[in-house]
C-alpha positions in Angstrom: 0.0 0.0 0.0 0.8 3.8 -0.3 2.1 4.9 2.9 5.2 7.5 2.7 5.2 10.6 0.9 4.9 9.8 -3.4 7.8 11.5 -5.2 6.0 12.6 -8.1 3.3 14.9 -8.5 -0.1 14.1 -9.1 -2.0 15.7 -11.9 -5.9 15.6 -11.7 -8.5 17.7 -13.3 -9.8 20.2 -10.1 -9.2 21.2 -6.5 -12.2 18.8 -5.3 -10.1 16.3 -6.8 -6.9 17.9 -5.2 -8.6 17.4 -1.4 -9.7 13.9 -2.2 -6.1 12.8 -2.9 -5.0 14.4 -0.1 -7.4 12.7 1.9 -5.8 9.4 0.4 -1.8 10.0 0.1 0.7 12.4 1.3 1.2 13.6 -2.2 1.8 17.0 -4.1 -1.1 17.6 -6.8 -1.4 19.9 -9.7 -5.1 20.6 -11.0 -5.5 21.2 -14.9 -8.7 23.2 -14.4 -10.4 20.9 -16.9 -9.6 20.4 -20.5 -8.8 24.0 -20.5 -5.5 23.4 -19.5 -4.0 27.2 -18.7 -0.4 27.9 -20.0 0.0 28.4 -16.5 -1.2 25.2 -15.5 0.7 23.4 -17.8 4.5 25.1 -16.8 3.7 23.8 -13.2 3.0 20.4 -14.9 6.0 20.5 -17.0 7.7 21.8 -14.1 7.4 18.7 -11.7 7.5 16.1 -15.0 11.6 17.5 -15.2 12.2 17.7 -11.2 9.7 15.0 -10.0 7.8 13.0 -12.4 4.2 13.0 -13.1 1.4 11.0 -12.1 -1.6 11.0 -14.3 -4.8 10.4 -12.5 -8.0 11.9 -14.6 -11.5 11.1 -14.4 -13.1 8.0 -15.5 -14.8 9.9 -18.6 -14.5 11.0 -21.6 -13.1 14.3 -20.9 -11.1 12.9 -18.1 -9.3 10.3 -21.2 -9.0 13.5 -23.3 -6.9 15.4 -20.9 -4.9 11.7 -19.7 -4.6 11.4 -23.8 -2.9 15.1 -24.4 -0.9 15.5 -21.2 0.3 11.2 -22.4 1.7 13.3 -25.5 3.2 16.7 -24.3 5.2 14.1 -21.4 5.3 11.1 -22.6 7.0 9.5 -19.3 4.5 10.3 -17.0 3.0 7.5 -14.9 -0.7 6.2 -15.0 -3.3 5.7 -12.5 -6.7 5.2 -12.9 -9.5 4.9 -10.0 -12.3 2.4 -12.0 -15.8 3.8 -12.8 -17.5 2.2 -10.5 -15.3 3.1 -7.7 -15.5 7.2 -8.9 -19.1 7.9 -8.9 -21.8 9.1 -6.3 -24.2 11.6 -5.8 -24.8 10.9 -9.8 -21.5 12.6 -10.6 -18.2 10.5 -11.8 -14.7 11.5 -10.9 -11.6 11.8 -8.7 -13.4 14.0 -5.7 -16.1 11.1 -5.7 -13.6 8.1 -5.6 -12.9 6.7 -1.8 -9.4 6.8 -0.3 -9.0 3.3 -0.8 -10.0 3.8 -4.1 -7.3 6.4 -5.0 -4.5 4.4 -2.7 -5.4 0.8 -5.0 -4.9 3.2 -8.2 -1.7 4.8 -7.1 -0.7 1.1 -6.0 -1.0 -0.3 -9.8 0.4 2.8 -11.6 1.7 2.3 -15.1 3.8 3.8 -17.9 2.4 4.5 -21.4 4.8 2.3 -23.5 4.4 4.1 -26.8 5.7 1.0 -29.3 3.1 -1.6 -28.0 4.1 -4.7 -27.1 1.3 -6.4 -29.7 0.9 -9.2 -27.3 -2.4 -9.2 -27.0 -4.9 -9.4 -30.2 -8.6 -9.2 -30.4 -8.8 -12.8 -30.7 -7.8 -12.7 -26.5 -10.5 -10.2 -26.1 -13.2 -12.2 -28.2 -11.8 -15.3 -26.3 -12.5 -14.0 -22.4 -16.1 -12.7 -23.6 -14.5 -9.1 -22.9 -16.2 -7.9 -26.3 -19.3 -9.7 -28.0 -21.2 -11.0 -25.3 -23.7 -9.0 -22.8 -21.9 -8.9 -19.7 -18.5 -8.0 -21.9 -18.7 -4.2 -20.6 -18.6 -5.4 -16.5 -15.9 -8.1 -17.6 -14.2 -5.0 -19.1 -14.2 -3.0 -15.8 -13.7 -6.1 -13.4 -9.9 -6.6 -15.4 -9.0 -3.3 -15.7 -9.7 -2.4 -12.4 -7.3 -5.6 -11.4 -4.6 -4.9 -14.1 -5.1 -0.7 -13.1 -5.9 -0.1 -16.7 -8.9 1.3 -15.9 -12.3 0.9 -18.1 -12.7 1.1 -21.6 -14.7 0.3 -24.7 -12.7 -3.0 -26.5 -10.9 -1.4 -28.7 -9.6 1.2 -25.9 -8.9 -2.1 -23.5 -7.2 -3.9 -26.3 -5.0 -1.1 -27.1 -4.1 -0.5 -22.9 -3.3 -4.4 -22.6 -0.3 -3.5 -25.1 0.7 0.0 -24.5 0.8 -0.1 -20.7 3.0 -3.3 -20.0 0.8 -6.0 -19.2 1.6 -9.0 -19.4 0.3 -12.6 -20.7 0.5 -13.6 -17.0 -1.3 -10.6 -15.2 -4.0 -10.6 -17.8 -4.9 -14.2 -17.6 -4.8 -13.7 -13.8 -6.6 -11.2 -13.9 -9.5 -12.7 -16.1 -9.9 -15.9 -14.2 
């Protein structure tokens, strides 16, 4: 588990989402005030990617994969976390500042790198095989593994290409689908 201070800085998408990390782990957090991302906003991020590193740790939405998706380009060594869907919503709102503490500790626990040449180990033959696309419970199978693997969820193309560009491998996966 997370227990000391994390080195690197944690980028998320607002202050709400600033106090619930804090509430989680002793950490240093940037927020990117949305998609917006101020030029402000992004020196302090670029800042603490060269001293510190980066953790990436957006929304489980659409918006929140847009921002993890353009801040994966402009620093392409940041770190990955993602709190699952499930685990992020309440009040009928999704996101950081609804996750628990243990949610946001179990994400920061399975953090990843983007590997941007993909492995290609997995195909969508694996994802047809483990009913993770094509059958009606595909989309809870989905979440179920990448909450395991700390992939997070995603449609299965999205999941297929995470399997291979964040370093999973044959033997996590298959754990993590039995």
């Amino acid at each position: 588990m997370v227990e000391k201070m994390i080195k690197e800085v944690i980028i998320v998408e607002g202050k709400n989402d600033i106090h619930a990390v804090k509430r989680a782990v002793d950490a240093d957090c940037i927020a990117t005030g949305g998609f917006a991302l101020a030029s402000h906003s992004l020196e302090k991020i670029a800042q603490a990617y060269i001293k510190r590193g980066i953790i990436i740790l957006t929304d489980p939405d659409s918006a929140g994969e847009r921002i993890r998706n353009f801040l994966s380009q402009r620093f392409p060594e940041a770190k990955h976390a993602f709190v699952p869907k499930e685990d992020a919503i309440a009040k009928n709102d999704i996101g950081i500042e609804q996750a628990s503490s243990e949610a946001i500790r179990n994400a920061l626990v399975k953090v990843r790198y983007l590997e941007w040449q993909p492995s290609g180990e997995f195909v969508w033959s694996d994802i047809m095989h483990y009913g993770l696309t094509g059958t009606q419970d595909a989309s809870a199978k989905r979440a179920i593994v990448g909450a395991k693997l700390g992939i997070g969820y995603a449609n299965a193309k999205t999941f297929l290409q995470r399997l291979n560009h964040y370093g999973v491998t044959r033997a996590e996966f298959e754990q993590a689908v039995q």
